[in-house]
ROZA-452972 format. One line per 3 residues: number of its first residue (from 1); for each residue x negated, z, y of C-alpha. Coordinates in nm, 3 decimals. Each point is the difference from the previous one (the first is absolute). Layout:
N
NUM = X,Z,Y  ... $
This chain:
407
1 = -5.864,2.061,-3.866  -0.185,0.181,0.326  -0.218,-0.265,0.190 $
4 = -0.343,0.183,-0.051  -0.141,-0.191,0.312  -0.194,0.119,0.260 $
7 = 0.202,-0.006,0.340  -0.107,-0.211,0.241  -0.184,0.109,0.297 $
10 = 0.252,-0.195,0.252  0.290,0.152,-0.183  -0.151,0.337,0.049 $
13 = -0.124,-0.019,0.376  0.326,-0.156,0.044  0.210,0.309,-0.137 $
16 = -0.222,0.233,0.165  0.062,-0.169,0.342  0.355,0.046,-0.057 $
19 = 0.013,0.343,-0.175  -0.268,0.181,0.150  -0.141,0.139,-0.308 $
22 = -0.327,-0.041,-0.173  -0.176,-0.265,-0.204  0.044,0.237,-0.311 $
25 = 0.339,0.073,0.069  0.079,-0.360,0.059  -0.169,-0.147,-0.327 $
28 = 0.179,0.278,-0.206  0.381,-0.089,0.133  -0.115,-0.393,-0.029 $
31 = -0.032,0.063,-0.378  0.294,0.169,-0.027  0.185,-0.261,0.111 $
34 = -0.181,-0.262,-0.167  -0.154,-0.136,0.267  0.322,-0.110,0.225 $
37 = -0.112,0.094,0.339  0.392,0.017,0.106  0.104,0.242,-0.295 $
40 = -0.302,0.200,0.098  0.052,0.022,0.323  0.433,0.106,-0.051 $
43 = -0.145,0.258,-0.253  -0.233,0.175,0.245  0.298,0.023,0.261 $
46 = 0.219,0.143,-0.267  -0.245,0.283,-0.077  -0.038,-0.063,-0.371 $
49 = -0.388,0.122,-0.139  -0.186,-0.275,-0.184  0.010,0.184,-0.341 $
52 = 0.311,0.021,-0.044  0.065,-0.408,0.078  -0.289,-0.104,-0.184 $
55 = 0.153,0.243,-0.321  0.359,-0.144,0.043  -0.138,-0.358,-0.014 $
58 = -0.194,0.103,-0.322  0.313,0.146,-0.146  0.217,-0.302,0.079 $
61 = -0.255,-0.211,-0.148  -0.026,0.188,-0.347  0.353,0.058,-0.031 $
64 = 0.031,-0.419,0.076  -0.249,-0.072,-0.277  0.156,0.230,-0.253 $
67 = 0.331,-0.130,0.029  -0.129,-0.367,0.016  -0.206,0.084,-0.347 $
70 = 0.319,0.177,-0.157  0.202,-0.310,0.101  0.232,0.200,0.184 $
73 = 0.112,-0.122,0.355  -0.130,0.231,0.262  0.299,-0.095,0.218 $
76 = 0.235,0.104,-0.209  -0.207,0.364,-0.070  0.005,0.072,0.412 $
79 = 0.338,-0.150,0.021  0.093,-0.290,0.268  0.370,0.112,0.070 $
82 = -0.038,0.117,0.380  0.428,0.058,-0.010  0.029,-0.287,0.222 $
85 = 0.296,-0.166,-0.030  0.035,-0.431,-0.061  0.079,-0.196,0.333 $
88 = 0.344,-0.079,0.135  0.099,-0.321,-0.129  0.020,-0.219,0.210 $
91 = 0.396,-0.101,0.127  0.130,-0.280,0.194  0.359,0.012,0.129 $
94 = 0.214,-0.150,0.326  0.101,0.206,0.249  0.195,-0.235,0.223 $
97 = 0.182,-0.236,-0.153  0.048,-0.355,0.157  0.297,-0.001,0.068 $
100 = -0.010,0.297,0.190  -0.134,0.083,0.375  -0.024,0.325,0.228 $
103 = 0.358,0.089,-0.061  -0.093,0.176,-0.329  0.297,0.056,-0.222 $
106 = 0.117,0.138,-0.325  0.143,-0.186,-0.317  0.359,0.202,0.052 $
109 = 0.032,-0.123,0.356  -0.093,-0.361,-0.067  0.239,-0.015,-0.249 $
112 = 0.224,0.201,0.268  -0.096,-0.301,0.277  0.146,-0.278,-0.277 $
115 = 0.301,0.114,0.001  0.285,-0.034,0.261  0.054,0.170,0.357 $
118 = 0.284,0.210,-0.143  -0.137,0.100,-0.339  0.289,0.269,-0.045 $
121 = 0.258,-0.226,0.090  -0.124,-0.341,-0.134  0.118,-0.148,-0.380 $
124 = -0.230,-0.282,-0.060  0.233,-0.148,-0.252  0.302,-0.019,0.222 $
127 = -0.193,-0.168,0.266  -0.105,-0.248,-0.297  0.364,-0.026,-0.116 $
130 = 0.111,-0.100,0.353  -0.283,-0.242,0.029  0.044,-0.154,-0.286 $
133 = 0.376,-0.048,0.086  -0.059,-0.167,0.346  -0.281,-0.216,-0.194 $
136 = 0.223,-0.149,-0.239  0.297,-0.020,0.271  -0.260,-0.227,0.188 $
139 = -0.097,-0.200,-0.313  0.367,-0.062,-0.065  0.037,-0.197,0.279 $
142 = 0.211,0.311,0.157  0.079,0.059,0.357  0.113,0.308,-0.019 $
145 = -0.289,0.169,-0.056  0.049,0.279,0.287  0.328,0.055,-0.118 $
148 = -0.101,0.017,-0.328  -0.247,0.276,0.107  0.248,0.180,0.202 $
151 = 0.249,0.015,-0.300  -0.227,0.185,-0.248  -0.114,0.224,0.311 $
154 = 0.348,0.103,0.043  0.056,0.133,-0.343  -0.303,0.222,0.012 $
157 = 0.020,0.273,0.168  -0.315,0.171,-0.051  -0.231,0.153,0.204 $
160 = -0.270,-0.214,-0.063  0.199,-0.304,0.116  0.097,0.182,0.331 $
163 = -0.388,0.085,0.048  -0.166,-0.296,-0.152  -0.307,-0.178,0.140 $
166 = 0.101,-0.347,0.193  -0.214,-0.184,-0.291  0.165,-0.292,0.102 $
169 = -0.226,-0.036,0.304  -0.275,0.237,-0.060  -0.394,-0.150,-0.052 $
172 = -0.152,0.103,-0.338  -0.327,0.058,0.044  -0.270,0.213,0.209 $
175 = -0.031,-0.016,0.355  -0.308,-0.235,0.030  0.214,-0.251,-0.237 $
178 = 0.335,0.070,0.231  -0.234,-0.068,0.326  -0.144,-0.351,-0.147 $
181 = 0.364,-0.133,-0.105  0.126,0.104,0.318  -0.289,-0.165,0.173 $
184 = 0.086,-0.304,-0.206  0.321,-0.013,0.093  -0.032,0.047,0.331 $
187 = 0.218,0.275,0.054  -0.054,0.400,0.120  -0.076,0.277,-0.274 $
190 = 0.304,0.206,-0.005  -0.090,0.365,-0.163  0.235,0.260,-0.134 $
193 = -0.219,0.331,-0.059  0.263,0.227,-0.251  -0.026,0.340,-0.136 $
196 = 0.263,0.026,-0.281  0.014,0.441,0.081  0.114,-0.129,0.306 $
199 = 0.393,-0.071,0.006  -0.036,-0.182,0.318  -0.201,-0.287,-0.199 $
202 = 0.290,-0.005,-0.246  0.275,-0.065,0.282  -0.255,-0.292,0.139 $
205 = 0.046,-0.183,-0.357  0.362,0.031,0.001  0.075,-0.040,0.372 $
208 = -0.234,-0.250,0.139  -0.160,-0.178,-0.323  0.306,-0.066,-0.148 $
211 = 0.126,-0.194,0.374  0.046,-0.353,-0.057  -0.051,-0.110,0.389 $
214 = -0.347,0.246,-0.031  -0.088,-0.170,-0.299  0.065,-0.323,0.167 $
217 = -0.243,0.048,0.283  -0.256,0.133,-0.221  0.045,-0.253,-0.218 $
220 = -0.078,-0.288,0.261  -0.242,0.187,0.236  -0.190,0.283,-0.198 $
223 = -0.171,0.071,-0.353  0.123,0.304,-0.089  -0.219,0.304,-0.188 $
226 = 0.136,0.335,-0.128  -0.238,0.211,-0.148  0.028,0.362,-0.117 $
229 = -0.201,0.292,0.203  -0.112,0.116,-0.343  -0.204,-0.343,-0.127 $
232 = -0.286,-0.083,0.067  0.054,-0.288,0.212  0.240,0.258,0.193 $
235 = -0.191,0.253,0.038  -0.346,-0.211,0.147  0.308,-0.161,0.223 $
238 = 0.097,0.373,0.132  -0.351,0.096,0.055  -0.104,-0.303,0.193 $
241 = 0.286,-0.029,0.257  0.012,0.381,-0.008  0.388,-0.020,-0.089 $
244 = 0.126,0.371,0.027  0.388,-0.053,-0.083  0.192,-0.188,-0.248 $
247 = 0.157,-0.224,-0.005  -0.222,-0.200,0.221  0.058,-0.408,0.086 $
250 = -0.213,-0.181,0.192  -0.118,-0.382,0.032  -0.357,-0.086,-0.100 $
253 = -0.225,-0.320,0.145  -0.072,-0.133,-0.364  -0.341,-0.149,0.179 $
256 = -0.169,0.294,0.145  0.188,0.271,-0.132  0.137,0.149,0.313 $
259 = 0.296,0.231,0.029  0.258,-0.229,0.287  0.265,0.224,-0.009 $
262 = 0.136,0.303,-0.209  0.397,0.191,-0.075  0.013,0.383,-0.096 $
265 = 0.317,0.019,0.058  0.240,-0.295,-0.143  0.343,-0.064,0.097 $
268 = 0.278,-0.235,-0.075  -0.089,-0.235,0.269  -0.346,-0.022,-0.156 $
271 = 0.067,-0.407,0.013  0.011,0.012,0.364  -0.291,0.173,-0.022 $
274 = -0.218,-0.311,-0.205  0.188,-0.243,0.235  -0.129,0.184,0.281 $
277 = -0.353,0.006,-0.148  0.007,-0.380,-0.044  0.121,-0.050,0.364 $
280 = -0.244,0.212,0.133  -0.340,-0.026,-0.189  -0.031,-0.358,-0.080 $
283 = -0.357,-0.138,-0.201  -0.146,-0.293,0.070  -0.123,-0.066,-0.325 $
286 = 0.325,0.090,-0.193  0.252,-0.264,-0.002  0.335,0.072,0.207 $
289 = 0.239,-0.009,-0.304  0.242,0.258,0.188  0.233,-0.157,0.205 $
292 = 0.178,0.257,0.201  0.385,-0.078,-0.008  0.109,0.037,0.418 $
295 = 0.243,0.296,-0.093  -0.331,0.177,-0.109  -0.105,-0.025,0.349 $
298 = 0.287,0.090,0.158  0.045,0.311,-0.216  -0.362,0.132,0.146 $
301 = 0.063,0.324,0.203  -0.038,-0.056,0.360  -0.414,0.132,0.003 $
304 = -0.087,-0.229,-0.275  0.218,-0.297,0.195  -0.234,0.095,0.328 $
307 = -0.323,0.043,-0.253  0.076,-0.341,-0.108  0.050,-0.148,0.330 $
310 = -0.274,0.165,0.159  -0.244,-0.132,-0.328  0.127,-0.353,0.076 $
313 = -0.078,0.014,0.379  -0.350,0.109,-0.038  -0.057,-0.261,-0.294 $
316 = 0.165,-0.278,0.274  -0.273,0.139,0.281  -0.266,-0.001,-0.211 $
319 = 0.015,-0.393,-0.122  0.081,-0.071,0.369  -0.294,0.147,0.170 $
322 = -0.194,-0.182,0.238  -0.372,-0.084,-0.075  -0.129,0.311,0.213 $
325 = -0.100,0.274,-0.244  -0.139,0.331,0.079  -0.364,0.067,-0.085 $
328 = -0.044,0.211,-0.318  -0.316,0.133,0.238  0.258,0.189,0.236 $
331 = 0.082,0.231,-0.301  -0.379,0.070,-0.153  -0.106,0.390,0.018 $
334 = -0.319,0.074,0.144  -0.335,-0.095,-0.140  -0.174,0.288,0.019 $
337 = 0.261,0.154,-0.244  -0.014,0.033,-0.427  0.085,-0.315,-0.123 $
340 = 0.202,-0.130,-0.314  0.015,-0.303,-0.201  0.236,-0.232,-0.055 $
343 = 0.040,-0.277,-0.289  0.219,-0.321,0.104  0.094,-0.181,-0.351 $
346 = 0.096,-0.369,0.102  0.269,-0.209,-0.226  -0.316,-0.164,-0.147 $
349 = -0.155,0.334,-0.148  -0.282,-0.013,0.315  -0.035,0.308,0.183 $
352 = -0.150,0.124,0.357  -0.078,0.336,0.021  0.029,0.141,0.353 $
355 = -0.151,0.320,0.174  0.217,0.154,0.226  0.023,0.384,0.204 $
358 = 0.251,0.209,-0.173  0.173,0.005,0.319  0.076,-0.360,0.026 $
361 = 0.361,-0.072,-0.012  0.166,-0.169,-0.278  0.152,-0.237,0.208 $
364 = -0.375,-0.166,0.084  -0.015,-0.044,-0.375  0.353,-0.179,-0.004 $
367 = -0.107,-0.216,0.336  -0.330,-0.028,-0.130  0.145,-0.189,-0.314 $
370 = 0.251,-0.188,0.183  -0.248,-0.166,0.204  -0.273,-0.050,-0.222 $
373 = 0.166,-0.101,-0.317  0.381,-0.178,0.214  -0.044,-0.267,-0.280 $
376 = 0.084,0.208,-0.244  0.176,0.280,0.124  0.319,-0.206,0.025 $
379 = 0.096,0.187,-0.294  0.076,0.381,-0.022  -0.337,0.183,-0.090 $
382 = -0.023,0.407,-0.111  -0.284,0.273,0.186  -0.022,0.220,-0.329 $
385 = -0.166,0.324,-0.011  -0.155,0.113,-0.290  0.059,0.362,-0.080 $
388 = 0.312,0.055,-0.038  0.084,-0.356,0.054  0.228,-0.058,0.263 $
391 = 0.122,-0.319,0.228  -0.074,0.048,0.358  0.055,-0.357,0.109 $
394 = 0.342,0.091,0.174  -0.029,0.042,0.370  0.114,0.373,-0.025 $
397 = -0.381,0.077,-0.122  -0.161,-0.252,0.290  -0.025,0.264,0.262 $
400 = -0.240,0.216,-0.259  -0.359,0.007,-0.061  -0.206,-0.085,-0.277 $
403 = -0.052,0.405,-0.095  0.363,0.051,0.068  0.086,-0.322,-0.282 $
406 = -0.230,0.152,-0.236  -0.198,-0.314,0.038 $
């Protein structure tokens, strides 16, 4: 059906205003588009002459009322198939699991990680068998438990009994769950860092492990981790205390995750080496379980004798200083200089921020805290920097600035 209406005169004047052409003109492409100002006016642009619109429409409209008067959908004559194809369905999926975090890793080398430090030298049910021996020697009521032990350890004489994992002293568990029992117990975070391609890590389970007076002092003073390079937990270890040799020790603050002291290169007089440690880095927050026996002392080389001595004096001078302090004011950098801010976190979670020249000393930070805060600087307090996080509260790094701390 054609609307057979005249066009009106606003539609018309309005077309010509926009198209420029004449009344006649206009009224002729108005009815070929039935009237729709719009479809007259995208018509015109396009170039296409009024007959041949107006005949197209009259076409469409016969072939639409035969078709509707045959019964046969016109649709299906002109066909409605443009050889689009059906949407995607939709597909919802996880792409980090929970369990996981920014150390990404594969099935194969979780399943790797849950294994043992020395997974070619390791039998899981011979370390069972043993277990379950010193178990039941226990549960008997037996004292001989470590003899027990050493008896079935003599009459093997495999390799994986020369090589094996100390298991009897060894944390199960990630690192985050080895820093909160240590932290519970109040003792240091003893790490062992192994590569089993690396014979060296091989010789440290059958030399130093396997030492009864070692595994006495780490039994009373340290919680003690080993953890393969290739797990997971080794590998995010590796990669965050940029460890470039195996096998690597070192001792771990459980609370704040800081690396106290580390070994590359272990020896046979490695216990001397954790006394030493326990002499010379003490925590105020850890309890002293480690009583040093006096032949301990006595066996210290002649530098660490006069280290220890010298320590001691300075500790006796400081507790016996009179009431005059230095200023912290003598050691502030000029004003007119960039300046940096520092955050003071009090035992009581409070903080005071302070805004400082980077060429202040670090000592005016130390006297600055000393004075303001005496109360509660009676016990030992840490100047931390954050990136890469390092202790400068020893009075080597006093003479430095703030830009020279990294502060």
């Amino acid at each position: 059906y054609i609307n057979n209406n005249m066009a009106d005169p606003a539609q018309i004047e309005m077309f010509m205003d926009v198209t420029g052409t004449t009344s006649e003109v206009a009224e002729q492409i108005l009815q070929a588009a039935n009237y729709d100002l719009e479809l007259a006016v995208h018509l015109h642009m396009e170039g296409t002459p009024p007959q041949s619109i107006q005949n197209e429409n009259e076409s469409h409209v016969s072939a639409s009322m035969a078709a509707g008067s045959s019964g046969i959908d016109y649709q299906d004559l002109t066909g409605d198939d443009d050889d689009v194809r059906a949407p995607i369905a939709p597909r919802m999926d996880c792409l980090i699991s929970s369990d996981e975090d920014n150390f990404t890793t594969t099935i194969s080398r979780k399943r790797h990680a849950a294994r043992s430090v020395f997974v070619p030298l390791r039998d899981f049910s011979e370390e069972a068998r043993i277990q379950e021996e010193e178990l039941l020697a226990v549960a008997s009521g037996s004292d001989s438990t470590t003899s027990t032990s050493f008896h079935c350890r003599n009459k093997r004489k495999k390799l994986e009994d020369l090589f094996r994992p100390p298991i009897d002293i060894c944390f199960i568990g990630s690192f985050q769950n080895a820093r909160d029992a240590a932290t519970a117990n109040n003792v240091w975070l003893l790490v062992n860092l192994q590569d089993h391609t690396e014979f060296a890590c091989q010789v440290l389970n059958r030399d130093i492990w396997s030492n009864k007076d070692i595994k006495s002092v780490i039994r009373n003073n340290f919680l003690f981790w080993q953890v393969s390079v290739d797990s997971t937990d080794g590998a995010r270890f590796k990669t965050f205390y940029g460890v470039y040799k195996c096998p690597y020790v070192c001792v771990i603050d459980p609370r704040t995750g800081e690396n106290k002291h580390h070994w590359l290169n272990i020896e046979s007089n490695f216990k001397q080496e954790l006394e030493r440690f326990l002499l010379l880095t003490p925590n105020p927050l850890i309890s002293p379980q480690y009583k040093a026996p006096v032949e301990t002392v006595v066996n210290l080389s002649e530098e660490d004798q006069l280290a220890l001595a010298i320590k001691n004096s300075l500790q006796e001078n400081t507790d016996n200083k009179d009431e005059s302090k230095e200023s912290f004011e003598m050691y502030l950098g000029d004003d007119s200089e960039d300046k940096t801010k520092i955050s003071v976190r009090l035992p009581d979670g409070t903080r005071e921020t302070l805004e400082w020249p980077c060429s202040t000393k670090i000592k005016a930070l130390k006297l600055y805290i000393d004075n303001k805060y005496s109360s509660i600087t009676k016990d030992p307090y840490k100047i931390l920097t954050t990136f890469p996080r390092q202790d400068i509260s020893t009075s080597v790094h006093e003479t430095k600035t703030l830009v020279e701390a990294n502060l």
